[in-house]
Backbone as ProteinMPNN parsed JSONL, in Angstrom:
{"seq_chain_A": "XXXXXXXXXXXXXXXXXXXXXXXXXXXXXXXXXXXXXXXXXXXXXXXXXXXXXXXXXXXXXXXXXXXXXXXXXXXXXXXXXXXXXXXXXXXXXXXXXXXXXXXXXXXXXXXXXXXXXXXXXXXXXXXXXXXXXXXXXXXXXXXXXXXXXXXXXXXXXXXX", "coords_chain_A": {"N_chain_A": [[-24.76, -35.596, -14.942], [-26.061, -37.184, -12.472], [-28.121, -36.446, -9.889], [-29.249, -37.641, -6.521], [-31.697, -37.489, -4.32], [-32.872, -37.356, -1.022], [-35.618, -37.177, 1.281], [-34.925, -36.231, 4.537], [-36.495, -36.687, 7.602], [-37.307, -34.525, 10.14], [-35.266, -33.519, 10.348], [-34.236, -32.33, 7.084], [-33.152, -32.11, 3.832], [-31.517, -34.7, 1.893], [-28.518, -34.394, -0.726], [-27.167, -36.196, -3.106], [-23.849, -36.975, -4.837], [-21.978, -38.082, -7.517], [-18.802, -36.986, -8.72], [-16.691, -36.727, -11.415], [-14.508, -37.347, -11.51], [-14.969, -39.807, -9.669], [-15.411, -39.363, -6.892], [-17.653, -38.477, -3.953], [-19.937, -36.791, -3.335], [-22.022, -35.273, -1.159], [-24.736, -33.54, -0.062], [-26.583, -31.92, 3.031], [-28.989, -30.635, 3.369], [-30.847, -28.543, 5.95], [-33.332, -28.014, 7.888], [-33.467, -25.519, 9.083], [-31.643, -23.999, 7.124], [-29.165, -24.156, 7.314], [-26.04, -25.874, 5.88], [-24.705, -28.525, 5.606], [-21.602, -30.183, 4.068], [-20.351, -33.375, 2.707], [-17.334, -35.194, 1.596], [-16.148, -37.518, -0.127], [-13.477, -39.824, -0.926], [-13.092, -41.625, -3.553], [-11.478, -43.955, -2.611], [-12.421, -44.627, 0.167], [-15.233, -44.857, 1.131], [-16.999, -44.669, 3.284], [-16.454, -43.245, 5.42], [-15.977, -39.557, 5.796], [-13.907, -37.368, 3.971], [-13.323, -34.759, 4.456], [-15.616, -32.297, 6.082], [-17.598, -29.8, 5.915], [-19.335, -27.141, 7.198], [-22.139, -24.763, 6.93], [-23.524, -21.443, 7.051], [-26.854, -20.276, 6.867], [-26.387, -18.04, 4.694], [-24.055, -18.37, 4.562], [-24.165, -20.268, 2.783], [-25.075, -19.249, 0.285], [-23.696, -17.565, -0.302], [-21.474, -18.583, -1.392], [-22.642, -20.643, -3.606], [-23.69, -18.195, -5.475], [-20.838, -17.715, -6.307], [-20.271, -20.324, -6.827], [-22.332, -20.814, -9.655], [-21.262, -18.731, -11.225], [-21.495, -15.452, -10.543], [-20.616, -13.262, -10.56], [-18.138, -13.485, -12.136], [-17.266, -15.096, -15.191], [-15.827, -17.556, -16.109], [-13.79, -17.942, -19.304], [-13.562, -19.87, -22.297], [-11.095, -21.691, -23.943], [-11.641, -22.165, -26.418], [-12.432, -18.947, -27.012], [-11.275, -17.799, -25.757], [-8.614, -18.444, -27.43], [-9.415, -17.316, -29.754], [-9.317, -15.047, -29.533], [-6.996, -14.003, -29.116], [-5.659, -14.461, -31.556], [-6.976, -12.466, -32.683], [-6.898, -9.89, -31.151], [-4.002, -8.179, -29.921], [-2.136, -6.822, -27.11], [0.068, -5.272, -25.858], [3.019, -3.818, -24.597], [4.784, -0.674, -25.24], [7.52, 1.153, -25.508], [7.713, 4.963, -25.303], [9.896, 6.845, -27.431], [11.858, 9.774, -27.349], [12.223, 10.882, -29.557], [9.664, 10.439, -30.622], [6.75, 11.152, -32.263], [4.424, 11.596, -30.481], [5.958, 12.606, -28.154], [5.173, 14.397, -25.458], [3.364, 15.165, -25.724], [-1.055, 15.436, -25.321], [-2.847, 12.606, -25.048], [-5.205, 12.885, -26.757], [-4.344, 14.636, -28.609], [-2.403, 13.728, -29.91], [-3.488, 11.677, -31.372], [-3.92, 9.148, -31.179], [-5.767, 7.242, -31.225], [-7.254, 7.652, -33.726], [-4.941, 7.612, -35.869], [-3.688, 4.92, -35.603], [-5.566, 3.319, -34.353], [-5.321, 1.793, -32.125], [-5.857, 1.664, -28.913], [-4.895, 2.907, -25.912], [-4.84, 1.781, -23.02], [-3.087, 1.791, -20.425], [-0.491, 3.47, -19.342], [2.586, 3.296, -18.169], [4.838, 4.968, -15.817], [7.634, 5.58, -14.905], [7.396, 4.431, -11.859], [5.058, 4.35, -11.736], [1.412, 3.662, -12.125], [-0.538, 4.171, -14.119], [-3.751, 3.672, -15.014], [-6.148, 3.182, -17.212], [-6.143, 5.749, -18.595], [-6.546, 9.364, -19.12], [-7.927, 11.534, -22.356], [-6.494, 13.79, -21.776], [-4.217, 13.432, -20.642], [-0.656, 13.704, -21.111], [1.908, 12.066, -22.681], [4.807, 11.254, -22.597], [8.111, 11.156, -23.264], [10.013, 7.787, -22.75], [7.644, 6.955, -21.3], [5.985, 3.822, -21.202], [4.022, 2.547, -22.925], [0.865, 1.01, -22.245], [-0.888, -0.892, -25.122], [-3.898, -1.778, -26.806], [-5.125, -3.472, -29.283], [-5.61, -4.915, -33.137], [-2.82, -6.717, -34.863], [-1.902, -4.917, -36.624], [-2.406, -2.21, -36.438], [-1.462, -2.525, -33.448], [1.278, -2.285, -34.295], [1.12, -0.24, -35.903], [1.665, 1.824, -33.578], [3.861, 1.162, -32.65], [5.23, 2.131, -34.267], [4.74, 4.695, -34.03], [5.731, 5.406, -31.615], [8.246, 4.904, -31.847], [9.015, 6.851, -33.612]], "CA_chain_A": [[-24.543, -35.934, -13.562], [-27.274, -37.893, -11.6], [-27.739, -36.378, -8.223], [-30.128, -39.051, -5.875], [-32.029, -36.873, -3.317], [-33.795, -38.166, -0.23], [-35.884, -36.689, 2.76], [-34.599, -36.605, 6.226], [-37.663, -36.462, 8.647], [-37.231, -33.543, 11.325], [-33.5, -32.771, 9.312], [-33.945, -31.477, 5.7], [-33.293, -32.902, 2.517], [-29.912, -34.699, 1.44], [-28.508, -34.329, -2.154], [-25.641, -37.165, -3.638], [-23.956, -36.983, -6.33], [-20.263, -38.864, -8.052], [-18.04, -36.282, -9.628], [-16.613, -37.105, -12.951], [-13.209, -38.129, -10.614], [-15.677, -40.669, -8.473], [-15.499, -38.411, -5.713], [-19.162, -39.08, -3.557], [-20.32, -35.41, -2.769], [-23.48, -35.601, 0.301], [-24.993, -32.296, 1.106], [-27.206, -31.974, 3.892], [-29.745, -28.96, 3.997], [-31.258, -28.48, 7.166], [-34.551, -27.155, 7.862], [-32.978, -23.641, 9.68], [-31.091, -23.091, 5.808], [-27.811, -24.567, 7.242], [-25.928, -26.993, 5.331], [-23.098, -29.574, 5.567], [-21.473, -30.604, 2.834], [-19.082, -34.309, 2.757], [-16.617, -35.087, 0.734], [-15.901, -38.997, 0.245], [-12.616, -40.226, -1.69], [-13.306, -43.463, -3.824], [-10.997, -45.427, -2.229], [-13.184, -44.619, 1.698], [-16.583, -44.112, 0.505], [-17.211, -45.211, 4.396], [-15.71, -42.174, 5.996], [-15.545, -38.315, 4.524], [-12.379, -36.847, 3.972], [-13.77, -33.653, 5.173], [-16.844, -31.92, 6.066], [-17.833, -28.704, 5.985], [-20.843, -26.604, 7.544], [-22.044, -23.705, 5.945], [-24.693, -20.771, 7.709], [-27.714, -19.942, 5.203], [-25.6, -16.849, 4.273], [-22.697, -18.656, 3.275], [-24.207, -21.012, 1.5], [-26.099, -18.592, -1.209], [-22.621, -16.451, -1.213], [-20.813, -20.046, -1.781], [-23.991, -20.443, -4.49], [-23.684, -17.388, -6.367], [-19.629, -18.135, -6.672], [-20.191, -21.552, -8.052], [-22.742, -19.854, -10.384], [-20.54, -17.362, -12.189], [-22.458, -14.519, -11.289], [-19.572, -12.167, -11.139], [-17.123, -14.015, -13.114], [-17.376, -16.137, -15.772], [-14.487, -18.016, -17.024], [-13.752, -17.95, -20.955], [-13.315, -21.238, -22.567], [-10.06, -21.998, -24.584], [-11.686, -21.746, -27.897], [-12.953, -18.411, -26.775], [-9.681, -17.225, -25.26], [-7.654, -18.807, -28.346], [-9.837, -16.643, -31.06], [-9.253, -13.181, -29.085], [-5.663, -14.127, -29.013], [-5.387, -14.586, -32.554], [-7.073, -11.234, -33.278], [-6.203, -9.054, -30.875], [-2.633, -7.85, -29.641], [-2.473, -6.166, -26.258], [1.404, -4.86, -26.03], [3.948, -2.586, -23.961], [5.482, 0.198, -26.277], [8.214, 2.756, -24.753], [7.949, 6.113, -26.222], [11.2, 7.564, -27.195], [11.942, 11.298, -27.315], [12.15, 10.982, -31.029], [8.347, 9.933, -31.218], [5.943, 12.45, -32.741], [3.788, 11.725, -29.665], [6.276, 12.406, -27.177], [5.368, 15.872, -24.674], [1.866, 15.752, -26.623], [-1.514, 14.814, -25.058], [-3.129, 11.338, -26.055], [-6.29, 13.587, -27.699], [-3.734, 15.352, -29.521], [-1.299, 12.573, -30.875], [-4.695, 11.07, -32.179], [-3.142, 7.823, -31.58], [-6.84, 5.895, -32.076], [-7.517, 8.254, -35.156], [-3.77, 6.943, -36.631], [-3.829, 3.823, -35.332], [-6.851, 2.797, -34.192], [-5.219, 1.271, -31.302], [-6.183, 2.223, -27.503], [-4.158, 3.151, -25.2], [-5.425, 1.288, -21.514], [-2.72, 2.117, -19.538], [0.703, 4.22, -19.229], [3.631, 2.993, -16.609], [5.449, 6.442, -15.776], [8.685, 5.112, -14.165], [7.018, 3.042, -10.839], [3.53, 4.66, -11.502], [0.512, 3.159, -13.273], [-1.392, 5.307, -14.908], [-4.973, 2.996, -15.753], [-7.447, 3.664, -18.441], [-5.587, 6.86, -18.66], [-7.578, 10.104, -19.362], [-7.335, 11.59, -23.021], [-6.308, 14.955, -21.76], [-2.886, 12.4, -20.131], [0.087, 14.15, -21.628], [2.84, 10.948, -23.178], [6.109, 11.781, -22.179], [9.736, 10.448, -23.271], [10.063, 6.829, -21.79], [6.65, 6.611, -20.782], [5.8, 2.879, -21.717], [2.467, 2.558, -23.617], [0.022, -0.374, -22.725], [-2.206, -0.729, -25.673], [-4.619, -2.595, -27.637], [-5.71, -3.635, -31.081], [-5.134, -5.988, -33.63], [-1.642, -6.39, -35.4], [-1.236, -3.817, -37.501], [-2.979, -1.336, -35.476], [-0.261, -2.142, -32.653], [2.045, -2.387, -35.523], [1.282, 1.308, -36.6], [1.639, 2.49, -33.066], [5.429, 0.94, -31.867], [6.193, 3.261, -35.51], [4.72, 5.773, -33.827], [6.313, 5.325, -30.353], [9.542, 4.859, -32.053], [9.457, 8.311, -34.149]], "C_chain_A": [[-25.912, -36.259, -12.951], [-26.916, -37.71, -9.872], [-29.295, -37.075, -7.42], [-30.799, -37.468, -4.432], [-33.072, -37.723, -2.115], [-34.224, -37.183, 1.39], [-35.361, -37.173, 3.847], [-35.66, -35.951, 7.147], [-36.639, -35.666, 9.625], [-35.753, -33.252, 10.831], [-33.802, -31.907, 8.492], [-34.168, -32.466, 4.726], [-31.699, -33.309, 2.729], [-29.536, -34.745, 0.086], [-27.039, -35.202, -2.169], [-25.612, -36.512, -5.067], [-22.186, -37.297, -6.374], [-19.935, -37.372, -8.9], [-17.393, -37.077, -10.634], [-14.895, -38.375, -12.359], [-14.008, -39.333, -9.732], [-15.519, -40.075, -7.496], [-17.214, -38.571, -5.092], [-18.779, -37.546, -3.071], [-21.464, -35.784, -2.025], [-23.399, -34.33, 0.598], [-26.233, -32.315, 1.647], [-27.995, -30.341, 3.781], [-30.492, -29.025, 4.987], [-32.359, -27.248, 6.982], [-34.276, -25.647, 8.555], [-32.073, -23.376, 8.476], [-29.58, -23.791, 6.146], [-27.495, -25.539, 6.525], [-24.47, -27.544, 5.448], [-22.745, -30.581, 4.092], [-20.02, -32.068, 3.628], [-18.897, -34.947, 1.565], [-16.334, -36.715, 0.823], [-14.959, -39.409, -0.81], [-13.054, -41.465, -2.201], [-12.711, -44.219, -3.643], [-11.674, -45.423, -0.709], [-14.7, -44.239, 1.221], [-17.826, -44.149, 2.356], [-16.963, -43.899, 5.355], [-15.542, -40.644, 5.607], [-14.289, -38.447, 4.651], [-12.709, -35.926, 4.428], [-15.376, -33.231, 4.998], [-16.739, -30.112, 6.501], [-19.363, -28.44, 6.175], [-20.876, -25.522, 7.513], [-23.353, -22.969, 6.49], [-25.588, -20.991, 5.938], [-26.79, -19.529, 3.954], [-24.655, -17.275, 3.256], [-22.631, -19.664, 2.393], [-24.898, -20.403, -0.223], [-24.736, -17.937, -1.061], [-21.635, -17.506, -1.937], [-21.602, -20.187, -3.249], [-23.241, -19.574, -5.626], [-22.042, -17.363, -7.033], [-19.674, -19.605, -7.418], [-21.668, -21.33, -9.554], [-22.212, -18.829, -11.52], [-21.045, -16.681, -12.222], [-21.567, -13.173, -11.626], [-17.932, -12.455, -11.676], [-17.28, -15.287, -13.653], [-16.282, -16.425, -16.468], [-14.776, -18.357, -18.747], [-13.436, -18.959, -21.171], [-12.303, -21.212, -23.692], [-10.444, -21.436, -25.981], [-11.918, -19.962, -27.829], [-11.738, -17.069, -27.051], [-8.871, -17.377, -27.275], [-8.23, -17.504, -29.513], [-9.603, -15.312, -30.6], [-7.797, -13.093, -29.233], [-4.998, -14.173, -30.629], [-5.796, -13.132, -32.924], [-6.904, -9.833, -32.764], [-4.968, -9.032, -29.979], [-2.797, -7.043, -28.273], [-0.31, -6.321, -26.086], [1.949, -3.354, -25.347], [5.16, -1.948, -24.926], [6.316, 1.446, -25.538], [7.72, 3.415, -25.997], [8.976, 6.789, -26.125], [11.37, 9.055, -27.489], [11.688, 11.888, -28.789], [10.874, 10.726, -31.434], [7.687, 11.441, -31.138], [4.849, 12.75, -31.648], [4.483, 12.073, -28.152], [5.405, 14.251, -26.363], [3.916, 16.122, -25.147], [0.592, 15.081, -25.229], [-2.337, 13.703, -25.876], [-4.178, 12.032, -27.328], [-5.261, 14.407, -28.811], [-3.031, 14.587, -30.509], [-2.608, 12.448, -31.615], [-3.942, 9.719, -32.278], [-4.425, 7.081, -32.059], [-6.897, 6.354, -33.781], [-6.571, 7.551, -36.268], [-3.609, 5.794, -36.494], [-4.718, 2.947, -35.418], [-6.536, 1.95, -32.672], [-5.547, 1.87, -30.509], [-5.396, 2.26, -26.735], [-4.951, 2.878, -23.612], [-4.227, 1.232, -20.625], [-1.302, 2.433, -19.774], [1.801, 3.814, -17.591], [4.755, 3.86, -16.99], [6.79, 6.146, -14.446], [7.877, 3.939, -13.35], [5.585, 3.37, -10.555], [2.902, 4.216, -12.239], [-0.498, 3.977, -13.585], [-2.929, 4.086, -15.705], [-6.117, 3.813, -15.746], [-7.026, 5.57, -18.387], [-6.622, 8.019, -19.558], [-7.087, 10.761, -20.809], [-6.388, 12.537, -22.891], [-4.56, 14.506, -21.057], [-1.907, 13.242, -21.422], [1.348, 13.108, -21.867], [4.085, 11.608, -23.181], [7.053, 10.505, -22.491], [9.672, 9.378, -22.184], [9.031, 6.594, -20.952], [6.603, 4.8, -21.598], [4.326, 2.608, -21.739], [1.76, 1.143, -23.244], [-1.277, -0.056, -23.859], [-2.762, -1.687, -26.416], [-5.267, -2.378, -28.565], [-5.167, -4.764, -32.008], [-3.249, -5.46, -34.297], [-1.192, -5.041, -36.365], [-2.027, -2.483, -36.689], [-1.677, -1.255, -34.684], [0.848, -1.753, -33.03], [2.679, -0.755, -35.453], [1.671, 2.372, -35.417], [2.658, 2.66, -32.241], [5.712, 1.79, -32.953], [5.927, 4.556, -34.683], [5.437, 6.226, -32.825], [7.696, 5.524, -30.834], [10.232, 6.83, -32.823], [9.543, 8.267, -35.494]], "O_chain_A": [[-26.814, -35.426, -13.033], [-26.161, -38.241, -9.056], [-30.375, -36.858, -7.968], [-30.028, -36.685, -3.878], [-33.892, -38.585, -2.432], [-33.473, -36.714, 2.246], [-35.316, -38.371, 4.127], [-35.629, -34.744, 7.384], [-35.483, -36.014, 9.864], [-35.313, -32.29, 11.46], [-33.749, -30.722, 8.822], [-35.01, -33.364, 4.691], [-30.858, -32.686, 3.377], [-30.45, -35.286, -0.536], [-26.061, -34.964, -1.461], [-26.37, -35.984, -5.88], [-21.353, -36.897, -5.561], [-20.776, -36.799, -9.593], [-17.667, -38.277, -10.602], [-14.483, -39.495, -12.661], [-13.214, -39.794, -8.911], [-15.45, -41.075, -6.781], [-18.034, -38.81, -5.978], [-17.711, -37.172, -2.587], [-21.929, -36.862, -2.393], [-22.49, -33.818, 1.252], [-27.134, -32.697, 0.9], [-27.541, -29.237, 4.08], [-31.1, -30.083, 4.826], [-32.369, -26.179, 6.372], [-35.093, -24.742, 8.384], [-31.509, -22.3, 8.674], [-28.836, -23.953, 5.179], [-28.414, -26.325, 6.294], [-23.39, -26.958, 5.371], [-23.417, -31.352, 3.407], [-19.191, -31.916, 4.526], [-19.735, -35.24, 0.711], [-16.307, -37.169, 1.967], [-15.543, -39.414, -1.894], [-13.388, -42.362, -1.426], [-12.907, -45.309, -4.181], [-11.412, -46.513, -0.201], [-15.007, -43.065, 1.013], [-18.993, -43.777, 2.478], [-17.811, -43.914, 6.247], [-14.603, -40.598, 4.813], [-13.642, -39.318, 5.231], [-12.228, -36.077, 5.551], [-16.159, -33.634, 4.137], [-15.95, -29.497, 7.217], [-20.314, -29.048, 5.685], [-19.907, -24.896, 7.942], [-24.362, -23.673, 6.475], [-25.349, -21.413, 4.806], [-26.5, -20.081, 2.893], [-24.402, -17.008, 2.081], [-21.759, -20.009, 1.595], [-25.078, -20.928, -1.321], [-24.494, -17.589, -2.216], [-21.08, -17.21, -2.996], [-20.927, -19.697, -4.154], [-22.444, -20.016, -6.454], [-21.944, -17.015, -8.209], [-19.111, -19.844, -8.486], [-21.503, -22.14, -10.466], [-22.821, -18.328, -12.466], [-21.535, -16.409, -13.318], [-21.7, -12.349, -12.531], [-16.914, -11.769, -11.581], [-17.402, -16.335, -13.019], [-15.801, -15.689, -17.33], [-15.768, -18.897, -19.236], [-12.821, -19.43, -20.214], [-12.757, -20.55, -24.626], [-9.843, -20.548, -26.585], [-11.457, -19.501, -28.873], [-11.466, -16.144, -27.816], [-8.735, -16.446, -28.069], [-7.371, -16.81, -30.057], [-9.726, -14.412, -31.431], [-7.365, -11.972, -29.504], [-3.808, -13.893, -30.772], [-4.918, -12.507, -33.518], [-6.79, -8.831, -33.471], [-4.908, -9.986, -29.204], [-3.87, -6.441, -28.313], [0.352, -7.351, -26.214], [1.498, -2.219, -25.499], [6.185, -2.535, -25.272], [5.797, 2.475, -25.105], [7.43, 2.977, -27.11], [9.254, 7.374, -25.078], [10.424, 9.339, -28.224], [11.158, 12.95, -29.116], [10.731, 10.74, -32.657], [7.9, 12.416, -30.417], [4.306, 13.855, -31.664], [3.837, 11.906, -27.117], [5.212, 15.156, -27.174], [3.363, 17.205, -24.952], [1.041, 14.402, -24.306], [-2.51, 13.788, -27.092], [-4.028, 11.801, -28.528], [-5.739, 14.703, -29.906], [-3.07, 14.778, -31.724], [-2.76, 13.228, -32.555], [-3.443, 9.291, -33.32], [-4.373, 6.386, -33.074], [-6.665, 5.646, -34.761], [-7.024, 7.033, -37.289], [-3.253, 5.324, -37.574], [-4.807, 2.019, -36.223], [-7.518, 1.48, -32.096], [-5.743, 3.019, -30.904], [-4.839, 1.164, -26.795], [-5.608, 3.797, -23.121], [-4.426, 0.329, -19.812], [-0.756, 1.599, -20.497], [1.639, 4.062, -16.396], [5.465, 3.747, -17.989], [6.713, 6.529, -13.279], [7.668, 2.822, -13.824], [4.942, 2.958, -9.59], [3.435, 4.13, -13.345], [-1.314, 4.291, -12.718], [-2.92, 3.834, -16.91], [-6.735, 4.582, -15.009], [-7.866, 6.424, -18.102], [-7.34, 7.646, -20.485], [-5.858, 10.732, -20.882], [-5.41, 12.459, -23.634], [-3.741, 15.425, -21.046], [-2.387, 13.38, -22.547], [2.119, 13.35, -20.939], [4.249, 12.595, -23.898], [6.904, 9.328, -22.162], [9.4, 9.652, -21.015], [9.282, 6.06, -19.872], [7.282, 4.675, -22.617], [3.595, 2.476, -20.757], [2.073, 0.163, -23.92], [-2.259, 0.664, -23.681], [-1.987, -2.59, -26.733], [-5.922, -1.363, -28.805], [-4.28, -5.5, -31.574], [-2.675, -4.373, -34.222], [-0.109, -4.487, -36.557], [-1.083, -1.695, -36.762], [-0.851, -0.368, -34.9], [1.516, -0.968, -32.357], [3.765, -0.237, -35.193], [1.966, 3.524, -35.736], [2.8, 3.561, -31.414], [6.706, 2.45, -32.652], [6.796, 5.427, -34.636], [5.871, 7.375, -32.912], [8.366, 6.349, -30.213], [11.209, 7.557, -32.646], [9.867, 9.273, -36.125]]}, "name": "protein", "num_of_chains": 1, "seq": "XXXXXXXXXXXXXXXXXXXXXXXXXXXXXXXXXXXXXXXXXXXXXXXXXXXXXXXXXXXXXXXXXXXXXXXXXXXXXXXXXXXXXXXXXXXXXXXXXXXXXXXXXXXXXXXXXXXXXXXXXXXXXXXXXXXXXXXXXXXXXXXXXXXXXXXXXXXXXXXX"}
């Protein structure tokens, strides 16, 4: 992307730049930190479509959101290979399971499994990242994670 910049005497600076859609982006920084941003459709390149004006403030919290500083999105291949190796799955436990009335430290479900147990839904309650000392009760429904046979080993266990 080729963005064109040019001084504005007693203004700021202005920054262009075409999005990949031809879209004409123009932002304006202003010597007090403010900035206006316009938006120009490629069929009006004459006119914005909208404009927006943005304090210092909200342009560095605007900033740090187009940034990814506290979320970065995963990319398909990324996503696709976690999806292939691990399983993340809701398991009732039935009365007949060897873990039922027990606590999780006790079942030893990672020890037998190896799977994790990240969260328990107890009728209309959620029980997250559940503590080990959490006691698994009849018709509790297990969220847990691990690969296939891990989860595998731990609906046998749920089942009894």
């Amino acid at each position: 992307m080729e963005i064109k910049t040019s001084d504005l005497p007693g203004i700021g600076k202005r920054y262009s730049f075409k999005t990949v859609d031809g879209d004409q982006v123009t932002i304006i920084l202003h010597h007090n930190g403010n900035r206006e941003i316009y938006h120009f459709s490629p069929e009006d390149e004459d006119d914005p479509d909208f404009t927006l004006s943005l304090t210092d403030e909200e342009s560095r919290q605007l900033g740090t959101i187009l940034l990814g500083v506290d979320y970065q999105p995963v990319t398909d291949d990324r996503v696709e290979l976690f999806l292939k190796n691990i399983r993340l799955e809701w398991l009732r436990v039935t009365p007949e399971s060897c873990m039922a009335n027990k606590k999780i430290i006790d079942a030893q479900v990672r020890t037998m499994t190896g799977s994790t147990i990240i969260g328990i839904q107890r009728g209309n309650t959620m029980i997250g990242s559940p503590d080990v000392n959490e006691v698994i009760l009849p018709g509790d429904v297990l969220m847990a994670i691990g690969n296939r046979e891990q989860t595998k080993s731990l609906e046998n266990m749920c089942k009894g």
